[in-house]
C-alpha positions in Angstrom: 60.4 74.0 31.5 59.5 75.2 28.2 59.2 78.7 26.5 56.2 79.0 24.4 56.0 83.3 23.2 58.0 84.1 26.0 54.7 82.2 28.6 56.6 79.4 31.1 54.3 76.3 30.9 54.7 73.7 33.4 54.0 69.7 33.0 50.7 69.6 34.6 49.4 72.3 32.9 47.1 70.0 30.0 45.7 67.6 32.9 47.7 64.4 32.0 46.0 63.0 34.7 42.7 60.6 34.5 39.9 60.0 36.5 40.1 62.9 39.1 43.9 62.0 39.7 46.1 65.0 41.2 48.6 65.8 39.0 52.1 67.0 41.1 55.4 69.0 39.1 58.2 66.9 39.7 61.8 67.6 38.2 61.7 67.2 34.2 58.4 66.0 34.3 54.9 65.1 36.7 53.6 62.7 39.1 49.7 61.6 39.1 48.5 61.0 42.7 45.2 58.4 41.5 42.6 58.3 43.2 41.4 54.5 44.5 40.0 52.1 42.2 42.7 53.9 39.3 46.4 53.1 38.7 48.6 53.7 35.7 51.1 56.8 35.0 48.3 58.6 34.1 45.7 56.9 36.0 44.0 55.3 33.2 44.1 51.8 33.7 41.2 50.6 36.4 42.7 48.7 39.7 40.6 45.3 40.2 42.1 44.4 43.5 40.5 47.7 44.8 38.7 47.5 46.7 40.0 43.7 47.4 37.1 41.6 46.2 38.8 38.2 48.1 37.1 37.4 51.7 38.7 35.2 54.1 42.5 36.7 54.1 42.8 35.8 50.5 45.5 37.4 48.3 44.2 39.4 44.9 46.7 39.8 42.2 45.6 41.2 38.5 46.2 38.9 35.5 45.3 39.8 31.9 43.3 42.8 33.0 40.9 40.1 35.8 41.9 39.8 39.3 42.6 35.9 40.8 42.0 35.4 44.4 44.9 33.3 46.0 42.6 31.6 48.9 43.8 31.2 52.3 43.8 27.2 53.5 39.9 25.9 54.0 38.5 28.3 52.1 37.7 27.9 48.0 35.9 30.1 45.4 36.6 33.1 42.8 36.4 35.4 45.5 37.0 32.6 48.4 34.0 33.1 49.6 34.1 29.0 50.0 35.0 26.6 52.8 37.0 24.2 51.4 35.3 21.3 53.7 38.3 18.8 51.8 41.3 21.3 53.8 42.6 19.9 55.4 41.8 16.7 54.5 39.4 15.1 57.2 39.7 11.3 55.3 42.1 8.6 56.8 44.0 5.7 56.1 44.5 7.1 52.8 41.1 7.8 51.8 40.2 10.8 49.0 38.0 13.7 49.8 35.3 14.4 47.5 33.7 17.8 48.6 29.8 17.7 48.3 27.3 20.7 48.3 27.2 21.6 52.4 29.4 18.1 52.7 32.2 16.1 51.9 32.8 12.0 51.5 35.5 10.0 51.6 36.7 7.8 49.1 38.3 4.9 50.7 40.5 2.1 50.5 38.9 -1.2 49.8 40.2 -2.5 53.1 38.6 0.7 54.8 34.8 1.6 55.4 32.9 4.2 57.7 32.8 8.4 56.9 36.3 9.2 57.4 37.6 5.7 56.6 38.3 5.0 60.4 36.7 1.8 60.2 37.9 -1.8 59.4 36.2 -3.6 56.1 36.3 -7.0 57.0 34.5 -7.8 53.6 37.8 -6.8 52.2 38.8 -10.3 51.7 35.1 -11.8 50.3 34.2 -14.8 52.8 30.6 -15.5 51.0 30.8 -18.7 48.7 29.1 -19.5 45.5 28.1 -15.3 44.3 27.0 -14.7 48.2 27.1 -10.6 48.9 29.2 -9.8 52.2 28.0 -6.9 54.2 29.9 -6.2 57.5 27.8 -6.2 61.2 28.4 -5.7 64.7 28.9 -8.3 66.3 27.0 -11.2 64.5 27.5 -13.1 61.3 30.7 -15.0 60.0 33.9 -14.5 62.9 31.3 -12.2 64.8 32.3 -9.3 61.8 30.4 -10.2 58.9 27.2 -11.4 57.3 26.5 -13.3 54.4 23.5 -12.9 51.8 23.6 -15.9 49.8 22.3 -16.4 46.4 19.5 -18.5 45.6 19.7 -21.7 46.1 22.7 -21.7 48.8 22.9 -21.4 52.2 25.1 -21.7 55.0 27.2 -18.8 57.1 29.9 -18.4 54.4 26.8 -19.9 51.4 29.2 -22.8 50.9 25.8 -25.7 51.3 23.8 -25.7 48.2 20.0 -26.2 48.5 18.9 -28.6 46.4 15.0 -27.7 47.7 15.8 -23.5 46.5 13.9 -24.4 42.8 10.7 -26.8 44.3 11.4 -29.3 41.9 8.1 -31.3 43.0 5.2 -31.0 41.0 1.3 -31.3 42.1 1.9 -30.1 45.7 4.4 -32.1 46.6 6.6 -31.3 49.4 10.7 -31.4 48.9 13.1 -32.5 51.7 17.3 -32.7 51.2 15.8 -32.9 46.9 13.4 -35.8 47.6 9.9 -34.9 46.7 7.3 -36.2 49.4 3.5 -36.7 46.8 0.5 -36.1 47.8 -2.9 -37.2 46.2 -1.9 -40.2 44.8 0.6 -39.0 42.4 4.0 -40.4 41.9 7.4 -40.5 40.4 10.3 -38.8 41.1 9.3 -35.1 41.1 5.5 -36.8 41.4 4.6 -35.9 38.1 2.7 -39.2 37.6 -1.0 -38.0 38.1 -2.9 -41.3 39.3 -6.0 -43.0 37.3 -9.4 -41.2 37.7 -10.8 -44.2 37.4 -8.9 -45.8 40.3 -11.2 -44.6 43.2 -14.6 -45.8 40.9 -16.6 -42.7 40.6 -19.2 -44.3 39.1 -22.3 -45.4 41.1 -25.2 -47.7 40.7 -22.7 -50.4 38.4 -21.8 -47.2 36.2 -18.7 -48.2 34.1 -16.1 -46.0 34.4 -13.5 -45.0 31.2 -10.6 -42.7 31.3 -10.3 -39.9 29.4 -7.0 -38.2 29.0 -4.8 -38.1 32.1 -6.8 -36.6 34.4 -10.7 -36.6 33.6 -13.2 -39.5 33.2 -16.9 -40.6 32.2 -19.7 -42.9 33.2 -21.2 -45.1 30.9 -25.3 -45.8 33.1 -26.6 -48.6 33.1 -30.4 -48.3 32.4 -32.3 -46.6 34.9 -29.9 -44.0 35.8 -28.0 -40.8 35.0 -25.8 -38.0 35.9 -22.0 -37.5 35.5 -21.5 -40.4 38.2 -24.9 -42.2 37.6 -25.8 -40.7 40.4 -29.6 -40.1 39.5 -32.3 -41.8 38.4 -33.8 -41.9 35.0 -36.7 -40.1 34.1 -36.8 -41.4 30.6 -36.9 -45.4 32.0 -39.6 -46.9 30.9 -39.6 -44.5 28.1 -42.8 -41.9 28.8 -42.8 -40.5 24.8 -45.2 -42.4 22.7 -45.3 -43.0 18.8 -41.9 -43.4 18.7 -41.0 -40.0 20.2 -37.0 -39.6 21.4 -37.0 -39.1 25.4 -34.3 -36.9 27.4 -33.7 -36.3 30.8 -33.9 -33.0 32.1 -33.4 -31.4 35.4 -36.7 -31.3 36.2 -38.2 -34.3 34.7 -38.2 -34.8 30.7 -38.4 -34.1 27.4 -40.2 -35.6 24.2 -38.8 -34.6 21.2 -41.6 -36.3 18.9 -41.4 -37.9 15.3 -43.2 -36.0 12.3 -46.5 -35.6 12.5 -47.1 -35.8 16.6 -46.8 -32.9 19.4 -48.0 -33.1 23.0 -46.3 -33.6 26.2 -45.9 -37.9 25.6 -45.9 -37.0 21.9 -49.7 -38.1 22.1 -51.4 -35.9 19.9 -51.9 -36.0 16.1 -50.3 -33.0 14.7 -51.9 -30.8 11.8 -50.2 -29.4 9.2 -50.9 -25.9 9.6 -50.0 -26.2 13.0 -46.8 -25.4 12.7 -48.0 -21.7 11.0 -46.0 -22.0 7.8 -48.0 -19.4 5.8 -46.4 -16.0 6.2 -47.3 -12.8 5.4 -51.4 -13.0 6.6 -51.8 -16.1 4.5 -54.5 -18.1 5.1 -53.8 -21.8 5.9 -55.6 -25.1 4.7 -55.3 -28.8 4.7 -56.0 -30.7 1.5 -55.4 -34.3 1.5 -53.2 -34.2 4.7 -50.6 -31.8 3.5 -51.4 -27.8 3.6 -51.7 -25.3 1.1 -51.6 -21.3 1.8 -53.8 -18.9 0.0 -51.2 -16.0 -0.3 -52.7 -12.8 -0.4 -52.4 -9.9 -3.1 -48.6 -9.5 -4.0 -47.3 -12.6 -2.4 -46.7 -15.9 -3.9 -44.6 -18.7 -3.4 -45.5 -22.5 -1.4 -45.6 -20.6 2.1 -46.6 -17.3 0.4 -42.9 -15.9 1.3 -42.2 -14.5 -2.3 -42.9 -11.0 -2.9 -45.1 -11.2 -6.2 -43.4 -8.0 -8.2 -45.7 -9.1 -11.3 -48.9 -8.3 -9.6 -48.8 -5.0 -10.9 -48.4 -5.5 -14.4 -45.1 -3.6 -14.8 -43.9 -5.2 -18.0 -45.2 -2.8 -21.5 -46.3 -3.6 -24.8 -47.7 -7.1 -24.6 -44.7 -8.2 -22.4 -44.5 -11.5 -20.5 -44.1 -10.7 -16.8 -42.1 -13.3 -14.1 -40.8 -12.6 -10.9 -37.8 -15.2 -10.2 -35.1 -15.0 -7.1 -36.8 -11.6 -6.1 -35.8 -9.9 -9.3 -38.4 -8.7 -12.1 -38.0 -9.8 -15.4 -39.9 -8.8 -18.7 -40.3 -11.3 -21.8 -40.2 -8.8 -24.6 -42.5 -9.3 -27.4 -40.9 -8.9 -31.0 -39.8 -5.1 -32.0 -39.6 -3.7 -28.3 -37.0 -3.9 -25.5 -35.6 -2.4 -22.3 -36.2 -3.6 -18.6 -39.9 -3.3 -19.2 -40.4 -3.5 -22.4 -40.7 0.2 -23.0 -39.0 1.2 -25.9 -38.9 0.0 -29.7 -36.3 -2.0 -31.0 -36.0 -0.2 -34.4 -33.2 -2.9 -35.5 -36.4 -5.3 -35.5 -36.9 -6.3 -38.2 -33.7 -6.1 -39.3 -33.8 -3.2 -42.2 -30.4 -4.1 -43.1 -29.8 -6.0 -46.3 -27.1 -8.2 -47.6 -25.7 -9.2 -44.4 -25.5 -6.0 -43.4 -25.9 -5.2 -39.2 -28.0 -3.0 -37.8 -27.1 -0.4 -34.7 -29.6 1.4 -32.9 -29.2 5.3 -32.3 -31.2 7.3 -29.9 -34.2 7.3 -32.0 -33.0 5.3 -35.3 -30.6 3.0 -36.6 -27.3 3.0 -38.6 -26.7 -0.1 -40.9 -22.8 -1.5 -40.9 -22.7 -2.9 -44.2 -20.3 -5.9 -45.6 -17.6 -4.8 -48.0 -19.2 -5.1 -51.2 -22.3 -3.0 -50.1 -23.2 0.4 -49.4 -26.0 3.0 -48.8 -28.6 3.3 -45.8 -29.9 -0.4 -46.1 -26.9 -1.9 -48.0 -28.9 -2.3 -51.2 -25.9 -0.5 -53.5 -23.5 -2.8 -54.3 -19.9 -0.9 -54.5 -17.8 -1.3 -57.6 -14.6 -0.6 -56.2 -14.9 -3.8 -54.1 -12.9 -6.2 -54.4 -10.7 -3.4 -56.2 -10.4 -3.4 -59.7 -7.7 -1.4 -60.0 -3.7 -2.9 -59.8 -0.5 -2.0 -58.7 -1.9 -0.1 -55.6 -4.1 2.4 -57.6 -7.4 4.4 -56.0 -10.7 3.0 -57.2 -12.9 6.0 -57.4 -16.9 4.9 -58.1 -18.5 6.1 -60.1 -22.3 5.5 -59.8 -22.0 1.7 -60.5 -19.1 2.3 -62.9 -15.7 3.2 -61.3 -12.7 4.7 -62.4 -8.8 3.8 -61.5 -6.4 6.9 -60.5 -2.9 5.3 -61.6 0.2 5.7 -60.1 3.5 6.8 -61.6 4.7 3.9 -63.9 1.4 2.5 -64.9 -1.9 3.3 -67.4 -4.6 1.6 -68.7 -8.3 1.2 -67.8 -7.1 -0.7 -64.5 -4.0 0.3 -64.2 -2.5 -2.6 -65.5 -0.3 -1.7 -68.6 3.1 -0.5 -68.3 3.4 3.7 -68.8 5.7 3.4 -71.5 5.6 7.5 -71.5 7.0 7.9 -67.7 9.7 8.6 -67.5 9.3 11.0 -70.7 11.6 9.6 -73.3 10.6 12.6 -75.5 13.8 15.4 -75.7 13.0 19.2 -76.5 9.6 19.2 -75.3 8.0 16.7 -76.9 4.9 14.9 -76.2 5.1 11.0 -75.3 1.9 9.0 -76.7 1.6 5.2 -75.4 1.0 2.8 -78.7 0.4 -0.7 -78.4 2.4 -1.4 -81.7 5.0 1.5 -81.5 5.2 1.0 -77.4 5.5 5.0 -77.4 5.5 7.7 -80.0 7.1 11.3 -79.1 4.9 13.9 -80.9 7.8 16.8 -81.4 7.8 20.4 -81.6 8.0 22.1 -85.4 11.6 22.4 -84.8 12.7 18.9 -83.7 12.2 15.3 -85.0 13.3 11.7 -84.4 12.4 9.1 -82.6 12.7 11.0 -78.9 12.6 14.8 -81.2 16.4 14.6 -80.9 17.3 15.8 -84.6 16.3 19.3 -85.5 13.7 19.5 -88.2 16.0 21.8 -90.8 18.7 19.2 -91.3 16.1 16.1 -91.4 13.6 15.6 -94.6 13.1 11.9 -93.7 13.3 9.7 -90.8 12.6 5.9 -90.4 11.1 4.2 -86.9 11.1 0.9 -86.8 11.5 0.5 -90.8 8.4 2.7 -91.0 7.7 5.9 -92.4 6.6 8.6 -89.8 3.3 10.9 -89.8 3.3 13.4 -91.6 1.6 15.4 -88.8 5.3 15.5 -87.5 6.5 18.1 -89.8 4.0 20.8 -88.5 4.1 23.3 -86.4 2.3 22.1 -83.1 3.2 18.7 -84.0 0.7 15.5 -84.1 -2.4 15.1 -81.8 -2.5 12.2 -79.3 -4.1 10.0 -81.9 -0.7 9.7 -83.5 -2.2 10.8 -87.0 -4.1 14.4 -86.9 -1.8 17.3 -86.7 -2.3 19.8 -83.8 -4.0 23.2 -84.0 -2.0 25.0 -81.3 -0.3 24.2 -78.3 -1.2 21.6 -75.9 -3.1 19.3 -78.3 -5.3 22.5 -79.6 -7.8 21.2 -82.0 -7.2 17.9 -81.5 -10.2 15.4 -80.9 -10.9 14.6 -77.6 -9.6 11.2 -76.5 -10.1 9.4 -73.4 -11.4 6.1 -71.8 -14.7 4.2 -71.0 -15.1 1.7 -68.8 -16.2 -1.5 -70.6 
């Protein structure tokens, strides 16, 4: 008991007790009375063998909070709602029970047969010879206990005689005995595969010779007078009915003539024309001349029996053109200065307005003139003076009109380029400007302050100064130096006042 503000509480007083369980004061503590289905100390836990869910007298015990039904014999299942038709086992003779769906088998020992294994299996031992299948009987067969299904080409009770007939080893019909192969029909050899001659019963009537062909076919060679496959027939064509040297053939109901050229009729009797044979086509009208025909074609036709199409009849070729109609294709002969299919348009390369060799290409409504190296201009009348090029050592020709002028590298001067820049690179020091002499190779026009050969020596400590043993311009000692002329002295900067100087070409 416990004293809680001077109250006496007893155990069951919080409901310990689960799921509608009856809770009961026992000494120093309480009991829960649970209700069925429940079990626990409190009644918490759920009791799967209540109610018992195993039929049949089975046993229900809980395992890992599932139940497991302990069957009683003959009876099987989670619940053992089952019969167990394998309990007790219904096989004998040490045969297994395999339990089917509403039925059982019986597995048996080889030596046992039947649906409990009751019966004997005389088979046990294999009597059958030679792959023969045993099955067992009652009362007939091998020993009065078992028959014997023999393979193919055996025989016998036990299949031990071999049939040497099974296969038919005889060919053509013939009939096999024991293995010997009785022919028929006049062939022979051992599995009468030999066919006989088809000449050897003489097929061929009325003195017909006969001649094998192949193994088993032959043919009649008539004499005169007769026919058919066995010269069975007479002749139609003896004596021969077709005149003028017609070709006779037997038919089934008489014959035919087949006549030479120029004869038709029945005996090849009449003289044949030659328009009878209709060879005008297309409406022509047909005529003999001299023995041979001749067809008037009609408008649009043409050709010996008119058969041609005449496309030309029309007059579809332009301008003057020549019209002929060859292999059933048009074709128009263009006169001078027109072309196309028909002769439609102008050819405006015709003549050709190109001169010097120059080719012509025709536009939409004009030409363009391609015009050989030398040449130039609409018609290749203007004869180009950069060509061949005048110019050396890879320089651009420039014309012109029909002079031309030579833009020089770096390195190289003259009229064509071919002289040696004697000014590049600028020898001249302080500014000074580098003039290309024949004579002198270069001379360095210098600034006022600077003088020497390359304007290396300033002007205040220098009165004098020899090049080449020669005495230099007096130009030098000015202010803007010399001009390029190497002998007039400069104005101003950059050659100011000087005269101008520059080439012609020759």
């Amino acid at each position: 008991m416990v004293f809680i503000n001077r109250f006496l509480l007893g155990h069951c007083d919080g409901d310990p007790c689960m799921n509608g369980a009856t809770c009961n004061e026992v000494r120093d503590g309480y009991e829960c009375i649970c209700p069925i289905g429940f079990k626990g100390t409190d009644c918490e836990e759920e009791d799967k063998c209540h109610p018992n869910p195993c039929h049949s007298g089975g046993v229900c015990t809980e395992s890992n909070g599932q139940y497991v039904c302990t069957c009683a014999e003959g009876f099987k299942g989670i619940n053992c709602q089952e019969m167990n038709r394998c309990q007790p086992n219904p096989c004998r003779n040490g045969g297994s029970c395999n339990e089917l769906i509403g039925d059982y088998e019986c597995i048996c020992p080889a030596e046992y047969l039947g649906k409990e294994c009751t019966e004997i299996n005389h088979c046990h031992l294999t009597p059958c010879l030679n792959g023969g299948t045993c099955s067992a009987t009652l009362g007939i067969g091998f020993s009065g206990l078992v028959q014997c299904m023999c393979f193919p080409g055996f025989s016998g009770s036990r299949c031990e005689v071999k049939d040497r007939c099974h296969l038919n080893p005889c060919k053509n019909g013939g009939n096999c005995h024991d293995g010997i192969c009785n022919c028929i029909g006049g062939y022979t050899g051992e599995y009468c595969e030999t066919s006989p001659s088809p000449c050897s019963v003489s097929p061929c009537l009325n003195g017909g010779t006969c001649l094998t062909k192949g193994l088993t076919s032959y043919k009649c060679i008539c004499r005169h007078g007769f026919r058919g496959s066995n010269c069975e027939e007479e002749s139609r064509c003896e004596p021969n009915p077709c005149l003028n040297y017609g070709i006779c053939f037997d038919q089934e109901e008489g014959f035919k003539c087949e006549c030479t050229h120029g004869f038709k009729g029945t005996h090849c009797e009449e003289e044949l024309s030659p328009c009878d044979t209709n060879p005008c086509l297309n409406e022509a009208t047909c005529i003999v001349e001299y023995q041979k025909y001749k067809c008037l074609c009609k408008l649009g036709y043409k050709g010996q029996n008119c058969e041609d199409l005449d496309k030309c009849h029309r007059h579809p070729c332009k301008n003057g053109a020549t019209c002929s109609s060859e292999s059933d294709e048009l074709r128009c002969e263009c006169r001078q200065g027109f072309k196309g299919i028909l002769c439609e348009e102008q050819d405006h390369c015709f003549p050709n307005p190109c001169l010097n060799g120059g080719i012509c290409f025709e536009n939409a409504d004009s030409y363009t003139c391609q015009c050989p190296s030398a040449y130039k201009g609409i018609h290749c009348t203007e004869r180009d003076p950069c060509h061949p090029n005048p110019c050396h050592h890879d320089a651009l020709c420039m014309p012109e009109g029909e002079e031309f002028r030579c833009h020089c590298n770096l390195g190289w001067s003259g009229l064509s380029c071919e002289e040696e820049d004697r000014c590049h690179p600028n020898p001249c020091l302080h500014g000074g400007v580098c003039v290309a002499h024949a004579s002198l190779q270069y001379e360095c026009h210098c600034p006022s302050s600077f003088a020497g050969l390359t304007c290396e020596v300033e002007s205040a400590s220098v009165h004098h100064y020899e090049d080449h043993n020669e005495n230099l311009p007096n130009c030098r000692n000015t202010r803007f130096g010399c001009c390029p002329d190497g002998e007039n002295a400069a104005n101003g900067a950059n050659g100011a006042g000087c005269p101008e100087f520059h080439y012609r070409p020759p």
